[in-house]
N, C-alpha and C positions, 0 to 999 in steps of 0.2 A: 523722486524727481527724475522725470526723462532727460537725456541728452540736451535738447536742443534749449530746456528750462536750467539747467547746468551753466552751458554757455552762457546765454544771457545773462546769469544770476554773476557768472565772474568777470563779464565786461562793465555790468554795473557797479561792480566790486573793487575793480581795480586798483589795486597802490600805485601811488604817484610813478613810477619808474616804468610801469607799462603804460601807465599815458601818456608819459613823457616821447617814448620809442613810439608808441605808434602815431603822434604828432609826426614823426619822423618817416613813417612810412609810409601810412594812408596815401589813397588817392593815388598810387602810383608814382609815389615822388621820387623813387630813387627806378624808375625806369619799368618796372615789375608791380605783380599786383601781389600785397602779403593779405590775411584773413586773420582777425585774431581771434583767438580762444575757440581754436579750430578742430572738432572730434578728428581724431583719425585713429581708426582700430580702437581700441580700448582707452585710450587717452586723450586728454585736450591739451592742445599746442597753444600755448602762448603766443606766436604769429608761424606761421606757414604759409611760405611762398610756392607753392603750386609748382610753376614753371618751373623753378628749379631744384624742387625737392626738399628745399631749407626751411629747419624749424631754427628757431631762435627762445631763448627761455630766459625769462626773468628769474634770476635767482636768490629769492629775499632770506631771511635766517632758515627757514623750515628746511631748507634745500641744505644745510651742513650739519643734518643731527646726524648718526652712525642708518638713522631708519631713511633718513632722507636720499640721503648717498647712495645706499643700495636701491633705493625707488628709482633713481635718476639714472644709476648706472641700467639699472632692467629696462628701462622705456627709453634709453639710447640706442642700446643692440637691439630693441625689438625691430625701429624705428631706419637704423642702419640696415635691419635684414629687409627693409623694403625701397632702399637706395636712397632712405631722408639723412642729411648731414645735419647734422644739431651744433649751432653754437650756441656757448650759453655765458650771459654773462650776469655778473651782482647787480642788485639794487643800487648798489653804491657806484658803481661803473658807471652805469646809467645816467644816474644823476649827475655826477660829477664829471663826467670825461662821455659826454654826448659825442661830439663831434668825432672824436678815436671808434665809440663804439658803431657810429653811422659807417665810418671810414671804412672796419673791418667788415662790415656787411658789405660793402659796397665793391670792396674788394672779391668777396665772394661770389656774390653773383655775376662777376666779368664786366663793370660795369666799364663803359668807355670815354663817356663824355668828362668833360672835369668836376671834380667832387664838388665844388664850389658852387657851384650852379645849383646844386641842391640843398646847399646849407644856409639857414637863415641869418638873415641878415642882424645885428645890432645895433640901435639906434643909435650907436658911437661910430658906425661904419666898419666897428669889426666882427667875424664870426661869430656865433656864438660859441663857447666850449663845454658848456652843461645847461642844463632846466634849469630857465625861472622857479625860486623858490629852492633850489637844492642845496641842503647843508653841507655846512662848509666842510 
């Protein structure tokens, strides 16, 4: 399977935690355009913003075996040797603490306007703080 059949195959694929974030990012909602399940060099990035260099990585179980860790540590420094900053956070962050994880993006990429403005609304008139459907 080529690259670009790769890609596709893991946007169709997606666990709920990366559909969740990139509800969150698309469309340039937080000011910047992200791409997700993005080749770059040898790997696919979970979302990559362009403009400033940032990957961002869903980290489901696979991501804390002993073989995991060193996969992630290797495709971090590769990744940093070409000026990309990786954060990364769990599945469970995700889901449960949206808002915090939107925050610290938002944070990173310098954003200036007030956060709020880009966070959804709930039909009770408060923010939201995680994904519909996210366990508890």
């Amino acid at each position: 399977m080529n690259r670009i059949s790769r890609c596709r195959e893991l946007r169709r694929l997606a666990p709920d935690a990366e559909k969740c974030l990139w509800n969150r990012l698309r469309r340039n909602r937080l000011g910047v355009g992200f791409r997700r399940q993005h080749g770059f060099g040898r790997y696919i990035l979970d979302f990559f913003c362009p403009e400033k260099q940032l990957a961002i990585e869903a980290d489901g179980g696979q991501h804390f075996t002993p073989e995991g860790l060193a996969y992630d540590a290797a495709r971090t420094e590769y990744l940093r040797g070409f000026g990309v900053k990786v954060l990364r956070f769990t599945d469970r962050e995700i889901l449960q603490e949206t808002d915090r994880v939107v925050a610290t993006i938002w944070k990173e990429i310098g954003g200036r306007a007030d956060l709020e403005d880009f966070l959804p609304a709930r039909r009770s008139g408060r923010r939201g703080r995680g994904c519909r459907g996210a366990p508890p």
